[in-house]
ZAPAFI-597927 format. One record per residue (C-alpha): residue number from 0; residue in three letters; x, y negated, z. Coordinates in Angstrom, 1 decimal, always signed. Example, Ala and Ser with C-alpha at 12.3 -4.5 7.8 and 13.67 -1.06 7.14 Angstrom:
REM ZAPAFI-597927
+-----+--------+--------+--------+--------+
: num : residu :     px :     py :     pz :
+-----+--------+--------+--------+--------+
:   0 :    ala :  +12.3 :   +4.5 :   +7.8 :
:   1 :    ser :  +13.7 :   +1.1 :   +7.1 :
+-----+--------+--------+--------+--------+
//
This chain:
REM ZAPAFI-597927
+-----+--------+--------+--------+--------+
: num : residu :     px :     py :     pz :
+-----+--------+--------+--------+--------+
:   0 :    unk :   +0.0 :   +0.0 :   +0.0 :
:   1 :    unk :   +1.3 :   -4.0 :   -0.8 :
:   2 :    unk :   +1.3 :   -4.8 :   +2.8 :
:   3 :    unk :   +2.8 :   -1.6 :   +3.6 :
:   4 :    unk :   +1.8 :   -1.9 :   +7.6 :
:   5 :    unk :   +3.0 :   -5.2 :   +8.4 :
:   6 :    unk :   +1.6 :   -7.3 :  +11.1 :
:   7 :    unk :   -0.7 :   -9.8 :   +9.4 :
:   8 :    unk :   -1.5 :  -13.3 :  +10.9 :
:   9 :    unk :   -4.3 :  -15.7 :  +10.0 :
:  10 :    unk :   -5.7 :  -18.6 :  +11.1 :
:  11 :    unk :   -8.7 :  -18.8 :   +9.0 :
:  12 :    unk :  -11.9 :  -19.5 :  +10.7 :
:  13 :    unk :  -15.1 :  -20.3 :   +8.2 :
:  14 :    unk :  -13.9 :  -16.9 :   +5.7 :
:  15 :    unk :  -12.2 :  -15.3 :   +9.1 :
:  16 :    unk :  -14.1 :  -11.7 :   +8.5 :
:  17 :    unk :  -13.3 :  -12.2 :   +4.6 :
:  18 :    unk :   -9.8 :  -12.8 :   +5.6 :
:  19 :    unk :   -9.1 :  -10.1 :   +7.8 :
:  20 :    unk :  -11.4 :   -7.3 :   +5.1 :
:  21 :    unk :   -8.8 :   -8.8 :   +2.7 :
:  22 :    unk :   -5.4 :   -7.6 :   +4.5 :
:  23 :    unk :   -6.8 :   -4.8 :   +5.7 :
:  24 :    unk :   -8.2 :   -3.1 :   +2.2 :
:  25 :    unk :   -4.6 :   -4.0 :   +1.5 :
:  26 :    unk :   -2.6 :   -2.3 :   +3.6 :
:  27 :    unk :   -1.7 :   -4.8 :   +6.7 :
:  28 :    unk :   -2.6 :   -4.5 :  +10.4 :
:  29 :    unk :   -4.6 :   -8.1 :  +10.4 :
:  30 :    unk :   -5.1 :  -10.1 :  +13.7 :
:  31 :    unk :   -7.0 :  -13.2 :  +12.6 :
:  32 :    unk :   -7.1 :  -15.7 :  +15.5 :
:  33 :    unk :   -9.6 :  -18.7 :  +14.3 :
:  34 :    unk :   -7.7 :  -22.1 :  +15.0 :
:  35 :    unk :  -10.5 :  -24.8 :  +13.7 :
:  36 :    unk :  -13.9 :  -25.7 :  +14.6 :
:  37 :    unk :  -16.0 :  -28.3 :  +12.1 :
:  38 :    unk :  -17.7 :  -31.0 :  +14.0 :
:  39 :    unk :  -20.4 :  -33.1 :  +12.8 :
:  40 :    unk :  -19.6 :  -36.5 :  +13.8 :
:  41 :    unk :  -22.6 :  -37.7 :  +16.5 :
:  42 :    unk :  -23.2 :  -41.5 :  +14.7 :
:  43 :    unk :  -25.0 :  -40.9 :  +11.9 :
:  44 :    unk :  -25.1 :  -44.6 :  +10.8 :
:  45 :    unk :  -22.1 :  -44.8 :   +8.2 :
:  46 :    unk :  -23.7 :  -41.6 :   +6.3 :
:  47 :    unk :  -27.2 :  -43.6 :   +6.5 :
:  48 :    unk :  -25.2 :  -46.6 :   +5.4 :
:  49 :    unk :  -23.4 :  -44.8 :   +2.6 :
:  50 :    unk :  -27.2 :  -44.2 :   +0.7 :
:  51 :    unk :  -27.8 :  -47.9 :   +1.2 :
:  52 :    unk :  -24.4 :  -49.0 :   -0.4 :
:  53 :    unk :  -24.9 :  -46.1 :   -3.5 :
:  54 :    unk :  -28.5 :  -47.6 :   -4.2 :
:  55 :    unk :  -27.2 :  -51.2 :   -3.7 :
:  56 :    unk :  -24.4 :  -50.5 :   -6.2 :
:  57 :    unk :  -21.6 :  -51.6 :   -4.3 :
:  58 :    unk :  -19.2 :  -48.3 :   -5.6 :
:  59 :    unk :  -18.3 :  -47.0 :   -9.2 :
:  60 :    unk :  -17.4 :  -43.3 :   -8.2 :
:  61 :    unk :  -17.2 :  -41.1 :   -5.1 :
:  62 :    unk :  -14.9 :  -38.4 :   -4.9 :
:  63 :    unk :  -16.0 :  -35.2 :   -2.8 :
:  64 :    unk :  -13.6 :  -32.9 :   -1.2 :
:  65 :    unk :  -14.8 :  -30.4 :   +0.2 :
:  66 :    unk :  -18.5 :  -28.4 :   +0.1 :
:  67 :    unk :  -18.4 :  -28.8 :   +3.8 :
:  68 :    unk :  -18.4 :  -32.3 :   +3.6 :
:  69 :    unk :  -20.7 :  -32.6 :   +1.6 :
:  70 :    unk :  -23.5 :  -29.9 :   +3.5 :
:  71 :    unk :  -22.9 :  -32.4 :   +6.5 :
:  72 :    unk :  -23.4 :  -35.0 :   +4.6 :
:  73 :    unk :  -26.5 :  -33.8 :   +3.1 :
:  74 :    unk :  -28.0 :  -32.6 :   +6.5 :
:  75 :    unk :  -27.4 :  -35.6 :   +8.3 :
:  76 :    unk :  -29.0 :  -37.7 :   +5.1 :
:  77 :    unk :  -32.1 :  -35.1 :   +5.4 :
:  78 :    unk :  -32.6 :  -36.3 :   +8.8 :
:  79 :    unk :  -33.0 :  -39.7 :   +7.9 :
:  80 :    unk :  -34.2 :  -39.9 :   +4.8 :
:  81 :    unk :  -35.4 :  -37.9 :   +1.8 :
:  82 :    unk :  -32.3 :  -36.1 :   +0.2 :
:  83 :    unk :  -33.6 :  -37.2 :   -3.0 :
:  84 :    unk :  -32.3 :  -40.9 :   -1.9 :
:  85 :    unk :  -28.7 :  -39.7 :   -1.7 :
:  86 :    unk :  -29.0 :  -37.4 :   -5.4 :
:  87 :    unk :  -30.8 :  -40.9 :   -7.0 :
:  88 :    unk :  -27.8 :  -42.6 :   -5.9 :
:  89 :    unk :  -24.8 :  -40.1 :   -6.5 :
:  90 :    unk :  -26.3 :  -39.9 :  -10.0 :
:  91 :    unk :  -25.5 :  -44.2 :  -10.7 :
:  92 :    unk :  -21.6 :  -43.2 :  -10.1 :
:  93 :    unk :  -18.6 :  -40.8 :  -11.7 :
:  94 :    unk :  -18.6 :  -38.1 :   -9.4 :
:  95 :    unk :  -15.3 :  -36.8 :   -8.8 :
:  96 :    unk :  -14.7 :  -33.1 :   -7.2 :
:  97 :    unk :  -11.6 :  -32.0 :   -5.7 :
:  98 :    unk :  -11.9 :  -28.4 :   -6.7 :
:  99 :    unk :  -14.7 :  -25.8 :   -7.3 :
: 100 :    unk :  -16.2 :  -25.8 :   -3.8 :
: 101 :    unk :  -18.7 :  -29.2 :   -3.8 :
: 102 :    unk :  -20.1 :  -28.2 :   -7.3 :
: 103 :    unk :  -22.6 :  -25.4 :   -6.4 :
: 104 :    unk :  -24.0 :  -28.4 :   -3.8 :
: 105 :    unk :  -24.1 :  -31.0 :   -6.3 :
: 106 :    unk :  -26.2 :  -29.0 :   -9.2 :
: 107 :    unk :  -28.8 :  -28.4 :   -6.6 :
: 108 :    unk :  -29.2 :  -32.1 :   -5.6 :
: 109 :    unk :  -29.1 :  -32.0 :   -9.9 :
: 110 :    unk :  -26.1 :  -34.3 :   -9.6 :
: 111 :    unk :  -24.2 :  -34.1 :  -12.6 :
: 112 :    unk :  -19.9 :  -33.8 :  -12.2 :
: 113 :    unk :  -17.9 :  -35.6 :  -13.9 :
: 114 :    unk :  -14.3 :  -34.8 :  -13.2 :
: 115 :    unk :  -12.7 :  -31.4 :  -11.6 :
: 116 :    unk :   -9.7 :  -32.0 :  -10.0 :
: 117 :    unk :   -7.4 :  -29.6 :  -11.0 :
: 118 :    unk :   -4.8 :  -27.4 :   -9.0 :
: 119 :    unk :   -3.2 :  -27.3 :   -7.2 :
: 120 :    unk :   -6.1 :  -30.1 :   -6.2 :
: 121 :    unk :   -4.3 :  -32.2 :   -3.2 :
: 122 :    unk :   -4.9 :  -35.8 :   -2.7 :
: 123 :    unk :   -1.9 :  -36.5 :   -5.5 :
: 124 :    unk :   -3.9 :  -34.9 :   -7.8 :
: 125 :    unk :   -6.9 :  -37.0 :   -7.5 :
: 126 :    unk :   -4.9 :  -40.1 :   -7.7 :
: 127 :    unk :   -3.7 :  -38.9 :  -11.0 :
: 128 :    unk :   -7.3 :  -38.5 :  -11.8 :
: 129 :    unk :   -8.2 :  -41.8 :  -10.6 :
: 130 :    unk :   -5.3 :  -43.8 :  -12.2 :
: 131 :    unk :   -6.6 :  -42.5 :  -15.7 :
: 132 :    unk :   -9.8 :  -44.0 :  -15.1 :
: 133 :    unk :  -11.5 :  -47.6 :  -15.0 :
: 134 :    unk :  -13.5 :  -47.0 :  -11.7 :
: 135 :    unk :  -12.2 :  -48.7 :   -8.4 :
: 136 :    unk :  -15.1 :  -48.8 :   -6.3 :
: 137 :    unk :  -14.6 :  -46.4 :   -5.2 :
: 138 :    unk :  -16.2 :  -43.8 :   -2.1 :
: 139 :    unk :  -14.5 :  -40.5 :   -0.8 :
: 140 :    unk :  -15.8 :  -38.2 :   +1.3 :
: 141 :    unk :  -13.4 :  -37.1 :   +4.0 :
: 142 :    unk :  -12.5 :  -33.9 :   +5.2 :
: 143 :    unk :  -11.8 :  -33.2 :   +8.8 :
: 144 :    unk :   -9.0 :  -36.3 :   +9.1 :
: 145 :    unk :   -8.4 :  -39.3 :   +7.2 :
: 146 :    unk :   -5.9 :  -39.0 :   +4.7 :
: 147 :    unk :   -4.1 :  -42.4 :   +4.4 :
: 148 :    unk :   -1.2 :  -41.3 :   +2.1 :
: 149 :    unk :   -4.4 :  -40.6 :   -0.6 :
: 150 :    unk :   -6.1 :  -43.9 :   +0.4 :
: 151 :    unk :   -2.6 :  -46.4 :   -0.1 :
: 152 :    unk :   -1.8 :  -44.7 :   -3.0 :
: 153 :    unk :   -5.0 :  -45.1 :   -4.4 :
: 154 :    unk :   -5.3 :  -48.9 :   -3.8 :
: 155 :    unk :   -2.3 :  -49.6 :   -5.1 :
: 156 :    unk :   -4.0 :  -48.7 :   -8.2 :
: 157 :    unk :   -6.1 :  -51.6 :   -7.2 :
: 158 :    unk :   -9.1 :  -49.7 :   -6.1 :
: 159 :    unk :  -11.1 :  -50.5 :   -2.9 :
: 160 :    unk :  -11.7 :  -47.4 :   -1.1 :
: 161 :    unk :  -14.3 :  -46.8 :   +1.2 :
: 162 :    unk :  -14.0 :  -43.5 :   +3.7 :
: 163 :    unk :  -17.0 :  -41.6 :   +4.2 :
: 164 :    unk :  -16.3 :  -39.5 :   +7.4 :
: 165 :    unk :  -18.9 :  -37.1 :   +8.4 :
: 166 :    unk :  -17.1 :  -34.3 :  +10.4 :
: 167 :    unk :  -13.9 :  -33.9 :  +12.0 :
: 168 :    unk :  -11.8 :  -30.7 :  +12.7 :
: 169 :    unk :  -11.6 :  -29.7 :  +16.6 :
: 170 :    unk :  -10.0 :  -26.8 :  +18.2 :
: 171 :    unk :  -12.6 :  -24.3 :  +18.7 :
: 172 :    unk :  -14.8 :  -23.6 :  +21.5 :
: 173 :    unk :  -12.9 :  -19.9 :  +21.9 :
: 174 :    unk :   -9.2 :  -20.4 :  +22.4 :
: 175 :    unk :   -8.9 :  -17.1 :  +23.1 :
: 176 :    unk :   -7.9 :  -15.7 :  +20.2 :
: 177 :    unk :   -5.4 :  -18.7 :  +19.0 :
: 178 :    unk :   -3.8 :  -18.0 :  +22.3 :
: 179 :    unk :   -2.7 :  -14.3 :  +21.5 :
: 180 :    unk :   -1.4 :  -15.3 :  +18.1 :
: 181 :    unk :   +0.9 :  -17.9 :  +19.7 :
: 182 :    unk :   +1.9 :  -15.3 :  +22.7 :
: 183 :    unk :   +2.3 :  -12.3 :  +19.5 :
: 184 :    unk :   +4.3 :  -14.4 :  +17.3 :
: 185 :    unk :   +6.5 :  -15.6 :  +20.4 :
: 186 :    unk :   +7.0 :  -11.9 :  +21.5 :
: 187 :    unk :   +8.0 :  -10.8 :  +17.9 :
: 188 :    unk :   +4.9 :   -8.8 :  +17.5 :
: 189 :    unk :   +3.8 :  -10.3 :  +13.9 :
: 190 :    unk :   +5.6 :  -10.1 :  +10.8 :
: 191 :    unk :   +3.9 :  -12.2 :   +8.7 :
: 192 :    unk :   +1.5 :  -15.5 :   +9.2 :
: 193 :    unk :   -0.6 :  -16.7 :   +6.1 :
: 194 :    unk :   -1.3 :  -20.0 :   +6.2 :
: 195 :    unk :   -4.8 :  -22.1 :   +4.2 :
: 196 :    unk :   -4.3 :  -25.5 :   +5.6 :
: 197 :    unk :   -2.5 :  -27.5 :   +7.7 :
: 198 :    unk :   -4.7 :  -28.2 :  +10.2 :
: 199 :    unk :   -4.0 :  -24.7 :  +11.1 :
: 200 :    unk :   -0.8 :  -24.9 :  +12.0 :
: 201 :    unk :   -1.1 :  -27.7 :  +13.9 :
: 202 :    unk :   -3.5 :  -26.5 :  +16.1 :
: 203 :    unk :   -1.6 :  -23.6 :  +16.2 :
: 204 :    unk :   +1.4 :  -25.2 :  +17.9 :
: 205 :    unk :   -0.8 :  -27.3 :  +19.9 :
: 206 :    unk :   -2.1 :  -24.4 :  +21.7 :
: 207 :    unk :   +1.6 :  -23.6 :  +22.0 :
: 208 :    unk :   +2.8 :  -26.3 :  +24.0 :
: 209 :    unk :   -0.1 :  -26.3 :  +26.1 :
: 210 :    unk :   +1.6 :  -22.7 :  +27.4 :
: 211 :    unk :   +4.9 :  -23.8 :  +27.4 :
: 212 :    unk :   +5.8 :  -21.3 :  +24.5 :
: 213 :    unk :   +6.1 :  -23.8 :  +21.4 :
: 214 :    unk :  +10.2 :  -23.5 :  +21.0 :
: 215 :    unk :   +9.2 :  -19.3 :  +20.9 :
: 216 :    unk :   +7.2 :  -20.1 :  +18.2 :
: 217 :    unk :   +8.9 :  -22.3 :  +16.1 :
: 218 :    unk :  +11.5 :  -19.9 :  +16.4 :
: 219 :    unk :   +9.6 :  -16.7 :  +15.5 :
: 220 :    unk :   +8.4 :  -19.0 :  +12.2 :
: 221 :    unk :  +12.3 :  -19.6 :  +11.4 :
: 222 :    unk :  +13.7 :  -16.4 :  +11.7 :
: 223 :    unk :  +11.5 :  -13.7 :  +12.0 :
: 224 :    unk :   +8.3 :  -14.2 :  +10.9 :
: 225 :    unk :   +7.8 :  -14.5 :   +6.6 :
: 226 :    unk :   +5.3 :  -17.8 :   +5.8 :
: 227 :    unk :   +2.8 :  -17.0 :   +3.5 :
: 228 :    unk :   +1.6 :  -21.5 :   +2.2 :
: 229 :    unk :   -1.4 :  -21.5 :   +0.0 :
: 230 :    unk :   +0.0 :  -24.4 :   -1.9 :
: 231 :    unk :   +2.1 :  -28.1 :   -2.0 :
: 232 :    unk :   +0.1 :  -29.7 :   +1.2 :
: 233 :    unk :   +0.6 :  -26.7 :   +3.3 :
: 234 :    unk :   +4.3 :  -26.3 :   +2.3 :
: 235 :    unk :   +4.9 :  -30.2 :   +3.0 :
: 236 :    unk :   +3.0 :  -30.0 :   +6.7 :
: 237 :    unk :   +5.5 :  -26.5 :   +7.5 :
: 238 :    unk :   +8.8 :  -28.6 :   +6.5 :
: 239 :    unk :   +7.6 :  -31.8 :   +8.9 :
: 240 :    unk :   +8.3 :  -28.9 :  +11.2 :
: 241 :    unk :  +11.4 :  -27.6 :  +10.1 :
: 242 :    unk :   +9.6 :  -24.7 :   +8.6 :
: 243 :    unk :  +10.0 :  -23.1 :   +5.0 :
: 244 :    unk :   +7.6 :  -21.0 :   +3.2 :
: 245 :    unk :   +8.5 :  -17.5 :   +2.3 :
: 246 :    unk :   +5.5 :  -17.1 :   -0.1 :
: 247 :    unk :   +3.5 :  -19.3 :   -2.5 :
: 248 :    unk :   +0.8 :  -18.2 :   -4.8 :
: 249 :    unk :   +0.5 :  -19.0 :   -8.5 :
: 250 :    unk :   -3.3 :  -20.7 :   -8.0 :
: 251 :    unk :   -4.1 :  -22.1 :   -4.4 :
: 252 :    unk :   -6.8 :  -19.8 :   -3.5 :
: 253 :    unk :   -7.0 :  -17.0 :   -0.7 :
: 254 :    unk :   -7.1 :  -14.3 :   -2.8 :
: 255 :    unk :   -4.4 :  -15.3 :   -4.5 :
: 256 :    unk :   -2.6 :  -16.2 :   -1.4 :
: 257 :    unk :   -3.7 :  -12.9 :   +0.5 :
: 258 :    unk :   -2.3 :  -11.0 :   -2.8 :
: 259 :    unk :   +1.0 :  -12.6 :   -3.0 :
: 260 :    unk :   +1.5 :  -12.0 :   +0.6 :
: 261 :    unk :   +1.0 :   -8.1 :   +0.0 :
: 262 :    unk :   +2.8 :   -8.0 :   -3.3 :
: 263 :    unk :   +6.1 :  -10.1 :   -1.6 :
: 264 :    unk :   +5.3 :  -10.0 :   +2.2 :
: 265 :    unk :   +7.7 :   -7.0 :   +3.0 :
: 266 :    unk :  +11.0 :   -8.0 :   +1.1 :
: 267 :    unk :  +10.3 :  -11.7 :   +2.6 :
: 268 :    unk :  +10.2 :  -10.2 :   +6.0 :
: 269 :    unk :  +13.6 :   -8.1 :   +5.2 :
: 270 :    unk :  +15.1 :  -11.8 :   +4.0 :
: 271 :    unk :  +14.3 :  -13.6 :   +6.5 :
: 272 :    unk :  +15.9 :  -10.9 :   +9.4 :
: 273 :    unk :  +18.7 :  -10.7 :   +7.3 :
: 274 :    unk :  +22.0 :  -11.3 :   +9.2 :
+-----+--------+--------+--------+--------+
//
C-alpha cells in the first residue's frame, strides 16, 4: 500500500471523517485531531449593510472565497431579509470566485460567475485576476482572518476594497484531540503531518505552547516528521516557522494532497531521518 503503515497526521476539521477514510483506504494509520472551529460572527449589521451598499451601487465586483463564507453570509442575510435581496444585488456586479467551492452556492441564488480564479487560487492569484480587469469597487468576502497582504496589494492597483467579514476561525470547542497530536508528534509517535491550511498549523502550535511542548514540536516538524503542504500559502506559513515542506501536490486539493502523501510519504520520511 502507498502509505505503507506510516503514522498519518491531520488537522482537518469540516472533511475530518473524509480525511481520515482517505489515508486509511490508502494504507496509513490516520489520527486526525480537528484544529478549527468556524464562528459566525454575532453582529449581523455589516452583512445587512453589505445588501444595502450592493442595491445602492456603491461596488463593481465582489470576490467570494470560500463556500463557507458565503453559506454564512447567506443565512445571516435570510434572517433579515429575503435572500432574493442579496441574489438581486450580486447579479448588478462581476462576481469573482476564488476556486470551485462558492459556485454550487451562487447558481442556486441563480447568480451568474464571472471569473474562476485559477490554482493554485491564493490571494496572488486574485490580484492577477483583478489587475486584468476595470473593476475597483470592489467587495471580498473574507475567510476566517483578514488578509491584508491581498487587500494592499489590491489597492495599489487603485481599487477600494471593502471586507465583508462574516465568520472567524476559533479553536474548537474539543481540544482534546489537537492536544494528543501535539503530545504524538513531540514523542515521535507520527511520521507524517498533512497539512490544508495555515490556520491549522497555527492552532496547532498554539495548543503547544499552552503545554509547554512547542520546541518538541517544532523539532519533531524539522527532523522527524515529513510535511505533506497543499499548496504556495501553506508552504509560505511552515517557513515563517522555520519549517519546509516535504510534499506538495501537483493541484491544491485533498485528494491530491492525500495521494501525493502516500505516493512520496515514505522515502520523505527516510530523508528527513537521514543522518
Amino acid at each position: 500500500m502507498p502509505f505503507d503503515g506510516l503514522r498519518v497526521l491531520s488537522l482537518e476539521s469540516r472533511r475530518a471523517r473524509e480525511m481520515e477514510g482517505m489515508i486509511r483506504r490508502l494504507g496509513g494509520h490516520p489520527f486526525v485531531a480537528p484544529s478549527v472551529q468556524e464562528r459566525a460572527l454575532g453582529d449581523h449589521r455589516d452583512a445587512v449593510r453589505f445588501v444595502d451598499r450592493l442595491e445602492a451601487g456603491e461596488f463593481d465586483l465582489v470576490v467570494f472565497l470560500t463556500g463557507a463564507g458565503l453559506a454564512f453570509l447567506r443565512d445571516v442575510v435570510a434572517a433579515h431579509m429575503s435572500v432574493e435581496r442579496l441574489a438581486a444585488g450580486l447579479r448588478r456586479v462581476t462576481i469573482v470566485s476564488r476556486g470551485s467551492k462558492p459556485i454550487p452556492l451562487l447558481r442556486e441564488m441563480n447568480v451568474p460567475v464571472h471569473v474562476v480564479v485559477p490554482e493554485p487560487n491564493t490571494w496572488k492569484e486574485i490580484v492577477d485576476t483583478v489587475a486584468a480587469r476595470s473593476e475597483r469597487r470592489i467587495a471580498v468576502q473574507e475567510y476566517g482572518r483578514p488578509n491584508r497582504e491581498m487587500y494592499d496589494a489590491l489597492e495599489a492597483l487603485g481599487a477600494r476594497v471593502t471586507p465583508v467579514a462574516i465568520y472567524r476561525w476559533e479553536l474548537p470547542a474539543d481540544r482534546e484531540p489537537l492536544r494528543e497530536a501535539a503530545r504524538r508528534l513531540a514523542a515521535g509517535q507520527i511520521d507524517l503531518v498533512v497539512f490544508t491550511s495555515s490556520i491549522q498549523l497555527d492552532h496547532l502550535l498554539e495548543i503547544a505552547r499552552g503545554m509547554n511542548i512547542e520546541a518538541e514540536v517544532l523539532n519533531a516538524l524539522r527532523h522527524r516528521v515529513a510535511i505533506a503542504s497543499i499548496g504556495p500559502v501553506m508552504t509560505a506559513t511552515l517557513a515563517s516557522y522555520g519549517l519546509a515542506a516535504d510534499i506538495i501536490p501537483n493541484h491544491p486539493k485533498m485528494g491530491s494532497l492525500v495521494k501525493a502523501a502516500a505516493d512520496l510519504g515514505a522515502s520523505a520520511v527516510r530523508a528527513k531521518r537521514a543522518p
